[in-house]
DSSP file (Angstrom, degrees, kcal/mol; ACC not computed):
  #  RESIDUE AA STRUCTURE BP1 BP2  ACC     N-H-->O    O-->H-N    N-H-->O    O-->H-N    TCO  KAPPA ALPHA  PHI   PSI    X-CA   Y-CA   Z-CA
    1    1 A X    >>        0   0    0      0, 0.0     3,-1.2     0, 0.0     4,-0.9   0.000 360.0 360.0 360.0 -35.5  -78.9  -37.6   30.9
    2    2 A X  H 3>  +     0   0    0      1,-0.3     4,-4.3     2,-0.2     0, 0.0   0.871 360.0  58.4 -87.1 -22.3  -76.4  -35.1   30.7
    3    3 A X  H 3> S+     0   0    0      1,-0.2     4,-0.8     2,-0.2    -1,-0.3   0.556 100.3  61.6 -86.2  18.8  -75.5  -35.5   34.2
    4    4 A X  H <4 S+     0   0    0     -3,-1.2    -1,-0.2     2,-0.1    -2,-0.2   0.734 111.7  36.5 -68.5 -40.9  -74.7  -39.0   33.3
    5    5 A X  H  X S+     0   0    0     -4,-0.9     4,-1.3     2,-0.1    -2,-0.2   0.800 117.6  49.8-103.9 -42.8  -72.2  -37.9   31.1
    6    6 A X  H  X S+     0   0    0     -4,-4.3     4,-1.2     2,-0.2    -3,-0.1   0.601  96.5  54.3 -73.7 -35.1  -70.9  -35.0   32.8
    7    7 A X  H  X S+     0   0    0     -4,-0.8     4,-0.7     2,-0.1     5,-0.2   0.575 119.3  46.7 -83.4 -28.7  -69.8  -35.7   36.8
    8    8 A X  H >> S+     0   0    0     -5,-0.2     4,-2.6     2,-0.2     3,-1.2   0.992 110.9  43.0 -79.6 -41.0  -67.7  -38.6   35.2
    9    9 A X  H 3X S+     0   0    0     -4,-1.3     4,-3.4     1,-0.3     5,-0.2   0.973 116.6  48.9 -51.4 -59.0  -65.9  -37.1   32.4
   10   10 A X  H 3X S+     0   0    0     -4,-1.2     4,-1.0     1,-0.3    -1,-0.3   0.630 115.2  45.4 -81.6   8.2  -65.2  -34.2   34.4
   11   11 A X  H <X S+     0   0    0     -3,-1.2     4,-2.5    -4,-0.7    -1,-0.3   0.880 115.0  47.2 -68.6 -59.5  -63.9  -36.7   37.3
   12   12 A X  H  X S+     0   0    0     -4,-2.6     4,-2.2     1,-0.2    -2,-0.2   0.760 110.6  53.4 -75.6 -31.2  -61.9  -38.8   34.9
   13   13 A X  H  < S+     0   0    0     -4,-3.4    -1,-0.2    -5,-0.2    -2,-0.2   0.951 115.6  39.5 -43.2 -64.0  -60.6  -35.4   33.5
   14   14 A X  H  X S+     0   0    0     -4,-1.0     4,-3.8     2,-0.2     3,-0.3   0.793 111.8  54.9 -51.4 -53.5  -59.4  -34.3   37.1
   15   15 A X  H  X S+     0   0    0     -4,-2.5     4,-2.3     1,-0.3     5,-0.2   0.970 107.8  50.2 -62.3 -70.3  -58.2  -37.4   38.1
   16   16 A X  H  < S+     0   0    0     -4,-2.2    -1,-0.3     1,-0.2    -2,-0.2   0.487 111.9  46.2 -66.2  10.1  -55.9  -37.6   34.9
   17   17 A X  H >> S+     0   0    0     -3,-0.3     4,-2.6     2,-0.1     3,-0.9   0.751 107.3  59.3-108.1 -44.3  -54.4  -34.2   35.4
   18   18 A X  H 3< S+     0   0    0     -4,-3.8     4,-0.3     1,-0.2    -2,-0.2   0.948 117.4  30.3 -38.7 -66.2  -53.8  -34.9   39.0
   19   19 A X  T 3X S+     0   0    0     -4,-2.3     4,-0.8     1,-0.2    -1,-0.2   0.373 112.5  58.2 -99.9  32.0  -51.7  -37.8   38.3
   20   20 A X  H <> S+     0   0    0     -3,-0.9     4,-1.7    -5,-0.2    -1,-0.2   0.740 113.4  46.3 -73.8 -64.5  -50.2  -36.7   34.9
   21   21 A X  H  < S+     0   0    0     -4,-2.6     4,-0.4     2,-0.2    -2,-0.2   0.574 116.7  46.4 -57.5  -6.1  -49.0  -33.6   37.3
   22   22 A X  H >4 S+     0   0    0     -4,-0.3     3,-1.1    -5,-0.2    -3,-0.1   0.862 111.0  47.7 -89.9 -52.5  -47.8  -36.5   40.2
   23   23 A X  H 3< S+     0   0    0     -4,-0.8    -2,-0.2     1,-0.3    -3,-0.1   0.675 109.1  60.6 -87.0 -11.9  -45.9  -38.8   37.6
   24   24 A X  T 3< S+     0   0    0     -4,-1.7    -1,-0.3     2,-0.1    -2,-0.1   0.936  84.5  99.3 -68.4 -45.5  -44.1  -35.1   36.2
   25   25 A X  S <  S-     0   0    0     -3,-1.1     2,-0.1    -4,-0.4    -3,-0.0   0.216  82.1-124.4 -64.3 161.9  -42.5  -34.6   39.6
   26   26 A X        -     0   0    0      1,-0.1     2,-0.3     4,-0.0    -1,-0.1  -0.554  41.6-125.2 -69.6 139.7  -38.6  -35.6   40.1
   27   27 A X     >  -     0   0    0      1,-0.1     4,-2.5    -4,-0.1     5,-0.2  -0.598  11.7-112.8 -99.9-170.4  -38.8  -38.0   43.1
   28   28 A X  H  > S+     0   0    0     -2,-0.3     4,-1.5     2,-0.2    -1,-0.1   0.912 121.6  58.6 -64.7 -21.2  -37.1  -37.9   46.3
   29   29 A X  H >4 S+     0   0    0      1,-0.2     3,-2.3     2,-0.2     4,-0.3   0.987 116.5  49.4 -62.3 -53.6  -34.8  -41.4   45.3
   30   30 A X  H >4 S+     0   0    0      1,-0.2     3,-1.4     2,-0.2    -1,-0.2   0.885 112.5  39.8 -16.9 -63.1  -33.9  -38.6   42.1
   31   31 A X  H 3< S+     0   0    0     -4,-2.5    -1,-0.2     1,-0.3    -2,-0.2   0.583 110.7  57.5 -88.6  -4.0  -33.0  -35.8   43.9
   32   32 A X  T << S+     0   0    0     -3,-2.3    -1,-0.3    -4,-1.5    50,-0.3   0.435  81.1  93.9-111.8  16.8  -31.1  -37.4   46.7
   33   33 A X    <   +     0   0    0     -3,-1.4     2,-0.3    -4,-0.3    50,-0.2  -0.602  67.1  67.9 -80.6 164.0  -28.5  -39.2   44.5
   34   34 A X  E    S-A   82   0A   0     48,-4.9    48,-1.1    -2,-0.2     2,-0.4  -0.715  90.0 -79.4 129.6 167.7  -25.4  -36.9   44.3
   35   35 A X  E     -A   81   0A   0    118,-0.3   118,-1.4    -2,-0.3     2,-0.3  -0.966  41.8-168.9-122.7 145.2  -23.0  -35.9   46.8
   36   36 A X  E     -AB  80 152A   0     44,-2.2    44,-2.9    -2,-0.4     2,-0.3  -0.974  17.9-135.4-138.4 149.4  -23.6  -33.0   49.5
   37   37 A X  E     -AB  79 151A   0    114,-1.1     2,-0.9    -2,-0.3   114,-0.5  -0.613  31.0-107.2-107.3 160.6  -21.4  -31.5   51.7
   38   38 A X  E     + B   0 150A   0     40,-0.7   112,-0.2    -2,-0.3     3,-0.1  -0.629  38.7 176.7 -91.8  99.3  -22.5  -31.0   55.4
   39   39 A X  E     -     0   0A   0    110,-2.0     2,-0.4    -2,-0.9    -1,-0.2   0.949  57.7 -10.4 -79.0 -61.0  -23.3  -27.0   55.9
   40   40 A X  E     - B   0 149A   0    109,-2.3   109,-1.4     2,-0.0    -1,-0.3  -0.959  39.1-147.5-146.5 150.5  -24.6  -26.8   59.6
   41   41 A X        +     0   0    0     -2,-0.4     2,-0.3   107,-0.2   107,-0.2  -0.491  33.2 177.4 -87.5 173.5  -25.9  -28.9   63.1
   42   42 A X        -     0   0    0     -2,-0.2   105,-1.5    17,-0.1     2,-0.3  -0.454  17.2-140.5-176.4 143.5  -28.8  -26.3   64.9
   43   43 A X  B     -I  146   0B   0     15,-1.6     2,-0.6    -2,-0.3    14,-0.2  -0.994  17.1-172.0-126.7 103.7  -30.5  -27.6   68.1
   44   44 A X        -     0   0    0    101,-0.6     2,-0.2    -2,-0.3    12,-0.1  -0.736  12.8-139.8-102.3  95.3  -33.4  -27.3   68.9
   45   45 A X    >   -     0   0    0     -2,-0.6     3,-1.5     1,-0.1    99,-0.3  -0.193   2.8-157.8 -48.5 109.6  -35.0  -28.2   72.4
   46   46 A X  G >  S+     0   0    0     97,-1.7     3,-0.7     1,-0.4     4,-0.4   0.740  86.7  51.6 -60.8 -51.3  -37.9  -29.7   72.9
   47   47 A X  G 3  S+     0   0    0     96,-0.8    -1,-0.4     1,-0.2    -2,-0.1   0.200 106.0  55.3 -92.2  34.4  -38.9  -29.0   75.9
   48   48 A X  G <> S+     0   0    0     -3,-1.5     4,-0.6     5,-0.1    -1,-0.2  -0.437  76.3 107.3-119.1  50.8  -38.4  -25.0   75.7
   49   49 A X  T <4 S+     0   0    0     -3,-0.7     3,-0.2     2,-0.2    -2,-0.1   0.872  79.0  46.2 -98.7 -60.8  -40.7  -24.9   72.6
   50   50 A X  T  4 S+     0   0    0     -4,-0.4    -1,-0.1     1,-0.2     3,-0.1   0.523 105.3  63.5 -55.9  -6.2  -43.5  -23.3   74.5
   51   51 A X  T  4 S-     0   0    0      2,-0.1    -1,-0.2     1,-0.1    -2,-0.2   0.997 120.5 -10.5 -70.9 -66.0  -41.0  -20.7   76.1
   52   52 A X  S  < S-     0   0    0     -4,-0.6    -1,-0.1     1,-0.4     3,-0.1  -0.319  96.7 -35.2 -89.3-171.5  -40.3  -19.3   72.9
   53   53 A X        -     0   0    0      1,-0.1     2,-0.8    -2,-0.1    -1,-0.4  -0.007  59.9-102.1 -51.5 172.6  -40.6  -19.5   69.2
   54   54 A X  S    S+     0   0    0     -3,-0.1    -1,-0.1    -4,-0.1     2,-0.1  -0.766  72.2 117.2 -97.8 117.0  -40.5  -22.3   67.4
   55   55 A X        -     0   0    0     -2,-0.8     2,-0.8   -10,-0.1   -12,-0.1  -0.271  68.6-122.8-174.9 110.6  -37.1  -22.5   66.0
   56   56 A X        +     0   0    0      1,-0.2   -12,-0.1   -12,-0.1    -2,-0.1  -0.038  55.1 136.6 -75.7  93.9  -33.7  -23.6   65.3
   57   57 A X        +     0   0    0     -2,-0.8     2,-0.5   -14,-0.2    -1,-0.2   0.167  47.3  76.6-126.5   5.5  -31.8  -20.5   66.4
   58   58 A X  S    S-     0   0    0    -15,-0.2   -15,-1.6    -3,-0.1     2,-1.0  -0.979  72.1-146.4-120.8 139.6  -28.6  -22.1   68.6
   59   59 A X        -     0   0    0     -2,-0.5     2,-0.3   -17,-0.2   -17,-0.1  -0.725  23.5-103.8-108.5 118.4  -25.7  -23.7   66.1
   60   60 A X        -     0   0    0     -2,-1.0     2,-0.1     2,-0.0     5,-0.1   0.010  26.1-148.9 -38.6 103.8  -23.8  -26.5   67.1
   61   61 A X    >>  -     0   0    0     -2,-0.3     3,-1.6     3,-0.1     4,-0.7  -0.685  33.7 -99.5 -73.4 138.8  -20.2  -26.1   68.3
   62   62 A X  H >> S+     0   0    0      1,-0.2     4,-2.0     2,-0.2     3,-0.7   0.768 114.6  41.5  46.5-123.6  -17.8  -29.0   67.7
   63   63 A X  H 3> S+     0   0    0      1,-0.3     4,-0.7     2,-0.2    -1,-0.2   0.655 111.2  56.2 -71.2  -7.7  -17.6  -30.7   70.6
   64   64 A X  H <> S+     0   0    0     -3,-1.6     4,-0.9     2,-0.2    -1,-0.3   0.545 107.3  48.2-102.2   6.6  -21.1  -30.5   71.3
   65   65 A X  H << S+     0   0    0     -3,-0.7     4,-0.4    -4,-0.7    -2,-0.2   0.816 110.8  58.8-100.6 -28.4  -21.8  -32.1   68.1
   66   66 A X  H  < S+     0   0    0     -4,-2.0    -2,-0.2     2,-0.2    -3,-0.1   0.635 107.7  43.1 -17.7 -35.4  -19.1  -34.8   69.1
   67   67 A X  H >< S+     0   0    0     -4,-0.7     3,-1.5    -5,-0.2    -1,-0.2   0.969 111.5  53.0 -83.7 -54.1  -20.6  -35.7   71.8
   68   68 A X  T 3< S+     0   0    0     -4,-0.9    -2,-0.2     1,-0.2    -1,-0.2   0.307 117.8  41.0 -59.9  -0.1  -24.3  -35.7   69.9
   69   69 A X  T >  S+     0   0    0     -4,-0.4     3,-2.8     3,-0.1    -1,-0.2   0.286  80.6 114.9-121.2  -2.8  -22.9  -38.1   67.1
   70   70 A X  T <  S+     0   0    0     -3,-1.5    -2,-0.1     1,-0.3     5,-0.1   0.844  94.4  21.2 -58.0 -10.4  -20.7  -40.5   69.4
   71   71 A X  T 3  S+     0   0    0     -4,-0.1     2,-0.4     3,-0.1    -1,-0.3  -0.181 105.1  99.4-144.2  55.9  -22.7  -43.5   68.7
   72   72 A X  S <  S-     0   0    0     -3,-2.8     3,-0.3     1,-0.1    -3,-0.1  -0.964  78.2-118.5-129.3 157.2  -24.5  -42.4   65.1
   73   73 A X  S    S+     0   0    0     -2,-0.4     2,-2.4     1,-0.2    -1,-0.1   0.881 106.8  67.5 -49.7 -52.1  -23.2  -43.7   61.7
   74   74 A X        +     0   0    0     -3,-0.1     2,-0.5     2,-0.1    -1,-0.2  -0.360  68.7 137.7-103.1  79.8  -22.5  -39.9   60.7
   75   75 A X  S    S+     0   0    0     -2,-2.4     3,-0.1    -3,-0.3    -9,-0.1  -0.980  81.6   5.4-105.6 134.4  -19.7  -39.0   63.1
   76   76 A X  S    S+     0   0    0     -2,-0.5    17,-0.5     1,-0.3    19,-0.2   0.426  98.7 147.2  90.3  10.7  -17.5  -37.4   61.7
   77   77 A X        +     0   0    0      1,-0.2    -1,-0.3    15,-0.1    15,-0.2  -0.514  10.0 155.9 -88.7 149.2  -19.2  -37.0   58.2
   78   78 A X        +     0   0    0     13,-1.8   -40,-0.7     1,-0.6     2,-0.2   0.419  63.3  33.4-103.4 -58.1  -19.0  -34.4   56.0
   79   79 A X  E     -AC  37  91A   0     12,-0.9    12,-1.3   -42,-0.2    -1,-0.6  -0.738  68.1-170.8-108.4 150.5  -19.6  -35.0   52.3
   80   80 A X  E     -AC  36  90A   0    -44,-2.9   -44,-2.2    -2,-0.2     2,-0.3  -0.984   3.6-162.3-118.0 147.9  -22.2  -37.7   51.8
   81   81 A X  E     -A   35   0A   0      8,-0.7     2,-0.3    -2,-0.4   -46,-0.2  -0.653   8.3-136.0-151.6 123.0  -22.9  -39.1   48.7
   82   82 A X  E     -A   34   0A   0    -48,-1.1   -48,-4.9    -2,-0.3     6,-0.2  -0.414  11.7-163.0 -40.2 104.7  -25.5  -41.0   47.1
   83   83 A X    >   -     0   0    0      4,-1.3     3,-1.3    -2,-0.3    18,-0.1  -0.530  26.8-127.3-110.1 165.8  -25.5  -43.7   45.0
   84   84 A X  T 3  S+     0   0    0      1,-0.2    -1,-0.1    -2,-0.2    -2,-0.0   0.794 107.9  61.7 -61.0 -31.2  -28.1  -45.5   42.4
   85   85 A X  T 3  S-     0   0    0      2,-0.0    -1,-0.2    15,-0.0    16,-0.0   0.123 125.2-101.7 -81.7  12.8  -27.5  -48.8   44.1
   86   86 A X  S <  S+     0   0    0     -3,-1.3    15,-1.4     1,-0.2     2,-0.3   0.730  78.5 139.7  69.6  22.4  -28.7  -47.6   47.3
   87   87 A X  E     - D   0 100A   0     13,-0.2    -4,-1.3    -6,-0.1     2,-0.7  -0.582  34.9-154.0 -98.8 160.8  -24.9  -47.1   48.7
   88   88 A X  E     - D   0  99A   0     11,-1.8    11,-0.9    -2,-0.3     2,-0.6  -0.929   7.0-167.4-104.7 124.3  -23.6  -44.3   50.9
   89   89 A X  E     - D   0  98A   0     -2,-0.7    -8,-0.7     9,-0.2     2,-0.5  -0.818   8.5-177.9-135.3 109.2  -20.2  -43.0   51.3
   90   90 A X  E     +CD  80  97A   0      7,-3.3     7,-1.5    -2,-0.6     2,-0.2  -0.826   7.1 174.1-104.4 130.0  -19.5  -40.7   54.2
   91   91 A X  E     +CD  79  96A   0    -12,-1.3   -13,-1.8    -2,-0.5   -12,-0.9  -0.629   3.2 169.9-128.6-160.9  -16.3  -39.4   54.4
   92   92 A X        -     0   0    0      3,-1.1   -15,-0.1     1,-0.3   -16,-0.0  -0.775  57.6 -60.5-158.5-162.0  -14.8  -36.7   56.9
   93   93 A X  S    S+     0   0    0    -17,-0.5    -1,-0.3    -2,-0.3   -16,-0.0   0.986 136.2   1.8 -52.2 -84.6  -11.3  -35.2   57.9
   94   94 A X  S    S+     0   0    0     -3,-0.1     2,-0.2   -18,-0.1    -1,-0.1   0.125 118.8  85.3 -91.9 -22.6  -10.4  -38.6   59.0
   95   95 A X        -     0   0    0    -19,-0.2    -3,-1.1     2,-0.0     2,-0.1  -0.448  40.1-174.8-142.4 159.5  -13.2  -40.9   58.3
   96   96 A X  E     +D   91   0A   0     -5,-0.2     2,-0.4    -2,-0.2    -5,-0.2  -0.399  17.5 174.1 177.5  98.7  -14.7  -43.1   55.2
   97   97 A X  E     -D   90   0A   0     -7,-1.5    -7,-3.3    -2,-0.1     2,-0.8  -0.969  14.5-168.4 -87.4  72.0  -17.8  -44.8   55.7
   98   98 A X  E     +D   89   0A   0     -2,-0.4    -9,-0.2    -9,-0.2     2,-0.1  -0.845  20.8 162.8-111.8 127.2  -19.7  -46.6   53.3
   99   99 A X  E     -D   88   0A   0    -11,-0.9   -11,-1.8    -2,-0.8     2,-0.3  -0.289  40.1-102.2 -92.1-179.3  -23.5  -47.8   54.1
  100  100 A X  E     -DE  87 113A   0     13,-3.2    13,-3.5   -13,-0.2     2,-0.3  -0.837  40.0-168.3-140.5 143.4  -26.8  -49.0   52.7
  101  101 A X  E     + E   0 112A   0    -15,-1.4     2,-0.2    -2,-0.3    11,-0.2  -0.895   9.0 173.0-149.2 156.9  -29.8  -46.2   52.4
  102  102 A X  E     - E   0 111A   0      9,-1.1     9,-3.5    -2,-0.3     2,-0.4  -0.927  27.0-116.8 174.8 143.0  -33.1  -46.4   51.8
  103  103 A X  E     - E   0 110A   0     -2,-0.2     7,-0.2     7,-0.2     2,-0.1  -0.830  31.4-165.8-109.4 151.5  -36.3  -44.3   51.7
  104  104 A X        -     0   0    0      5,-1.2     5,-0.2    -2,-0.4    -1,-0.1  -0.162  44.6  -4.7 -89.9 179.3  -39.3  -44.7   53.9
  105  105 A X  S    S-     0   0    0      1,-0.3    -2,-0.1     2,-0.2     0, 0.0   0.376 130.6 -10.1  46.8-135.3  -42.6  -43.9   54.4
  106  106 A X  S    S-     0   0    0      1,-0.0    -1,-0.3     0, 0.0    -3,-0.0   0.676 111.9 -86.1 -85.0 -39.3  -43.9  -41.2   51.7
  107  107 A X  S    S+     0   0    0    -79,-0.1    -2,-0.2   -80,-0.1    17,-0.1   0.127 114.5 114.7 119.9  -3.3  -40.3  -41.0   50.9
  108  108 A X        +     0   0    0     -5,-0.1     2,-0.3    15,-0.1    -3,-0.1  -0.016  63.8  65.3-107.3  18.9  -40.2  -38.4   53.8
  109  109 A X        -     0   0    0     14,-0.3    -5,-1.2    -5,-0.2     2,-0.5  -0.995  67.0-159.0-136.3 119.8  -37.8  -40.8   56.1
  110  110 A X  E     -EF 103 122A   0     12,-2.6    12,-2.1    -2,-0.3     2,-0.3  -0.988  14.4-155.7-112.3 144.7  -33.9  -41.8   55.0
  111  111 A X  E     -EF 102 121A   0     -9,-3.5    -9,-1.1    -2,-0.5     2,-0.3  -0.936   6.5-162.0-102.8 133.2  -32.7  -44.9   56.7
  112  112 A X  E     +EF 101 120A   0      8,-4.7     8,-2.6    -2,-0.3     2,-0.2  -0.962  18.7 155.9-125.2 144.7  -29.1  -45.6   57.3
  113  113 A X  E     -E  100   0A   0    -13,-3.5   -13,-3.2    -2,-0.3     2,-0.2  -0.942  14.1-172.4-159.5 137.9  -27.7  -48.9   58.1
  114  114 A X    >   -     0   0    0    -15,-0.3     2,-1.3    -2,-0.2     3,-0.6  -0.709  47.5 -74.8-123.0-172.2  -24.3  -50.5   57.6
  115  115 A X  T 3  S+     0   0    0     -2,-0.2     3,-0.1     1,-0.2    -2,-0.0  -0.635 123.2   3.7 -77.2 103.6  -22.9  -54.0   58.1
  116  116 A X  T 3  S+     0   0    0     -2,-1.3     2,-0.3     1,-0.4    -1,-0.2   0.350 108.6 106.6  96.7  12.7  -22.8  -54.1   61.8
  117  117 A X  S <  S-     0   0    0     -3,-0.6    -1,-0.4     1,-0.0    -3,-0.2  -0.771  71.4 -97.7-114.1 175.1  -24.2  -50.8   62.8
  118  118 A X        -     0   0    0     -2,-0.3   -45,-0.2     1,-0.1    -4,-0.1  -0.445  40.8-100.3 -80.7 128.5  -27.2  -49.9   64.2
  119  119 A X        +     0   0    0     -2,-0.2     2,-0.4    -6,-0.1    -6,-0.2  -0.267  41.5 179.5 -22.8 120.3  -30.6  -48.3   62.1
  120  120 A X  E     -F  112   0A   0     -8,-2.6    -8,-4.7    -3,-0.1     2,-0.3  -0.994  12.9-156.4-152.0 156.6  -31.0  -45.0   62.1
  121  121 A X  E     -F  111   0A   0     -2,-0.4     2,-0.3   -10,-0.2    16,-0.2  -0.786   6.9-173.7-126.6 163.9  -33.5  -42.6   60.6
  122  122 A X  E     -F  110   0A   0    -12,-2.1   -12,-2.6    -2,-0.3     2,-0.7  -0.870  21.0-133.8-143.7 148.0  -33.6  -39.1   59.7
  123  123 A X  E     -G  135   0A   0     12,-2.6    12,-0.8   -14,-0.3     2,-0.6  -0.835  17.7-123.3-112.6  94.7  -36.6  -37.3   58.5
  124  124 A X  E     +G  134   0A   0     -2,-0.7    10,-0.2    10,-0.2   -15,-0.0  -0.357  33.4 167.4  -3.7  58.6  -36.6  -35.0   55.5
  125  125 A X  E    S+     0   0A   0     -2,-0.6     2,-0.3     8,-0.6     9,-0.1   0.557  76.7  10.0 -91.0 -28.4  -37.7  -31.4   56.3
  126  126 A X  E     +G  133   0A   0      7,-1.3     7,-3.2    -3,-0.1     2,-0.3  -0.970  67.4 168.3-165.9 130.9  -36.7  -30.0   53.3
  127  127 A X  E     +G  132   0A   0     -2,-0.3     2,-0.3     5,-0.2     5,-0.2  -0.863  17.1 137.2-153.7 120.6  -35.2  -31.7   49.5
  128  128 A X  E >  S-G  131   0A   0      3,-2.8     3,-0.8    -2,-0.3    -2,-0.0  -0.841  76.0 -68.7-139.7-159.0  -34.7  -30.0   46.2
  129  129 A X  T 3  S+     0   0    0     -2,-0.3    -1,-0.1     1,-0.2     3,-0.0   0.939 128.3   9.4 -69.6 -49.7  -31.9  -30.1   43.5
  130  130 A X  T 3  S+     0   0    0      1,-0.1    22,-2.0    21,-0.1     2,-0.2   0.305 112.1  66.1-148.2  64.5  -29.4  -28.2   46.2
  131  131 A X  E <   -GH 128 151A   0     -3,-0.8    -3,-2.8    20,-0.2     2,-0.3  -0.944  51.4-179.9-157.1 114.4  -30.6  -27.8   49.6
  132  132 A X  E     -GH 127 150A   0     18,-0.9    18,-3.9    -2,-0.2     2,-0.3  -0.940   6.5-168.9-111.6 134.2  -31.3  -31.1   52.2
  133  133 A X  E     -G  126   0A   0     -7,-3.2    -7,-1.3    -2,-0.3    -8,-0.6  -0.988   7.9-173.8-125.4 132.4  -32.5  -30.5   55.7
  134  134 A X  E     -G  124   0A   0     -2,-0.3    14,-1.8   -10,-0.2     2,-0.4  -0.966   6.6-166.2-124.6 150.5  -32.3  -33.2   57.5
  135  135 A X  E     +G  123   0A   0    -12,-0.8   -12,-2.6    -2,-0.3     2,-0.2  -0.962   8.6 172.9-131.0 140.0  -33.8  -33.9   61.5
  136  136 A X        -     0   0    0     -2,-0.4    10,-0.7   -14,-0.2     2,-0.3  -0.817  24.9-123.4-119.1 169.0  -33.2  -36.3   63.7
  137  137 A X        +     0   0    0     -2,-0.2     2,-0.3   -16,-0.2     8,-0.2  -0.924  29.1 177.8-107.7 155.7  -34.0  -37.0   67.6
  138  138 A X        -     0   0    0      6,-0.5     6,-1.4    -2,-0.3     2,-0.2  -0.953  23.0-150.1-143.3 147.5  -31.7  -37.6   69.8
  139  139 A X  B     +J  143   0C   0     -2,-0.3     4,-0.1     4,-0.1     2,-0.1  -0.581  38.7 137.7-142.3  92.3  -31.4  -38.3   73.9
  140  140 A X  S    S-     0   0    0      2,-1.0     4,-0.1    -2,-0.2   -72,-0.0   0.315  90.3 -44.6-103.2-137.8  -28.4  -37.1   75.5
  141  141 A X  S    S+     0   0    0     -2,-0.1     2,-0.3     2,-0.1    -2,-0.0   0.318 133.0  22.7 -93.6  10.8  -29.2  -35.3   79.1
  142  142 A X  S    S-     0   0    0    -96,-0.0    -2,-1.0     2,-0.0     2,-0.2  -0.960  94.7 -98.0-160.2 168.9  -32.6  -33.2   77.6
  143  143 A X  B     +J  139   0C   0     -2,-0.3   -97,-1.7    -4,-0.1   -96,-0.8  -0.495  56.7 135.0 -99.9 153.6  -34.7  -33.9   74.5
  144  144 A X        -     0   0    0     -6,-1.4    -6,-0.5   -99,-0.3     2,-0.2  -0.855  40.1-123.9-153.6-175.1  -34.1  -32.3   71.4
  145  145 A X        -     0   0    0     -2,-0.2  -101,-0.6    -8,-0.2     2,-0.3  -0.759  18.1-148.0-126.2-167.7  -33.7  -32.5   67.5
  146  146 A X  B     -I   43   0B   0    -10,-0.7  -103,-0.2    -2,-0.2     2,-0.2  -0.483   3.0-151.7-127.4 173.4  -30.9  -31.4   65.1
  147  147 A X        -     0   0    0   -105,-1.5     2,-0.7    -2,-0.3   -12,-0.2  -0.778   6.3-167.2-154.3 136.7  -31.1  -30.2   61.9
  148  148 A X        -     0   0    0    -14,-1.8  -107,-0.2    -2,-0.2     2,-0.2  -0.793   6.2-157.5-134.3  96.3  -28.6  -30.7   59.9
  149  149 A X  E     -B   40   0A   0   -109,-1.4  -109,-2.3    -2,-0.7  -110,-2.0  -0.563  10.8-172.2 -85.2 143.1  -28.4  -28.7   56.5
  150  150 A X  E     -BH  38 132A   0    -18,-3.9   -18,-0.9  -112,-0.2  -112,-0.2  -0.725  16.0-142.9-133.8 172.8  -26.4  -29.8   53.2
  151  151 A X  E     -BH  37 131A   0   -114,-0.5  -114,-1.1    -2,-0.2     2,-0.5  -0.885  24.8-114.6-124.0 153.0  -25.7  -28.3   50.3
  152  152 A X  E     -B   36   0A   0    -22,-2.0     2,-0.4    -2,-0.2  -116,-0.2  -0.873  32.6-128.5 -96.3 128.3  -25.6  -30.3   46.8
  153  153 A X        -     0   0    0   -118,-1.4     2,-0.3    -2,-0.5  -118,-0.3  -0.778  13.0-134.1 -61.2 108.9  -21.9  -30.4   45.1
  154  154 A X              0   0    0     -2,-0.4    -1,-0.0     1,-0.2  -118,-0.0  -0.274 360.0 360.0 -59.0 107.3  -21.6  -29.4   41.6
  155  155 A X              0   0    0     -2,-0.3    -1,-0.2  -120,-0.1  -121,-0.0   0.602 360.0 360.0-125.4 360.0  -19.6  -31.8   40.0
């Protein structure tokens, strides 16, 4: 009798603290509105992973991130910023961008798309109130990923 009473309660107990402690957290759509400014590229190769550690330990010059952005939505970007309506506005030296964004998956994917460009995804390695990391792949002449770290602007 008492284990009648007892492996459910304490289920239904568990169960409601689990998602009482889910529905507390900020989500990601939260914590990525805002504007961030663009800290760093690092490149990491793919295929030298086994050589050494695993890590993104060479920084992006310039032109070699020119080259790695000619045909992505954020060339030239610096500040991004996020809006509640699901817009983007990237702007640069030179540059002023605005796009449609959208989360994926688990929330662990950002999608960028504008009116006449091309899809492109990013995965989310790291997101709190003011630190985005973000990775893509890319396939110039060897396979690789970025990472591209922001910082959130206090405004």
């Amino acid at each position: 009798m008492l284990t009648k009473i007892l492996y459910p309660s304490t289920f239904t107990l568990i169960a409601g603290l689990y998602f009482t402690f889910l529905s507390l957290q900020e989500s990601p759509v939260d914590l990525m509105l805002g504007e961030w400014q663009e800290v760093s590229w690092e490149y990491e190769k793919l295929d030298s992973l086994h050589n050494k550690g695993e890590g993104f330990d060479i920084m992006v010059t310039d032109h070699i991130k020119e080259e790695i952005s000619k045909n992505l939505v954020i060339h030239k970007a610096e500040t991004w910023k996020f809006y509640d309506s699901e817009t983007l506005e990237m702007e640069g030296q030179n540059t002023h961008k605005e796009l449609h964004w959208t989360l994926k998956g688990r929330g662990n994917i950002l999608q960028i798309g504008g009116s006449g460009e091309a899809l492109e995804y990013y995965e989310i390695q790291e997101l709190s109130a003011d630190h985005m990391v973000l990775h893509f792949s890319f396939d110039m002449q060897v396979r690789g990923i970025m990472k591209m770290t922001f910082k959130r602007i206090q405004s």
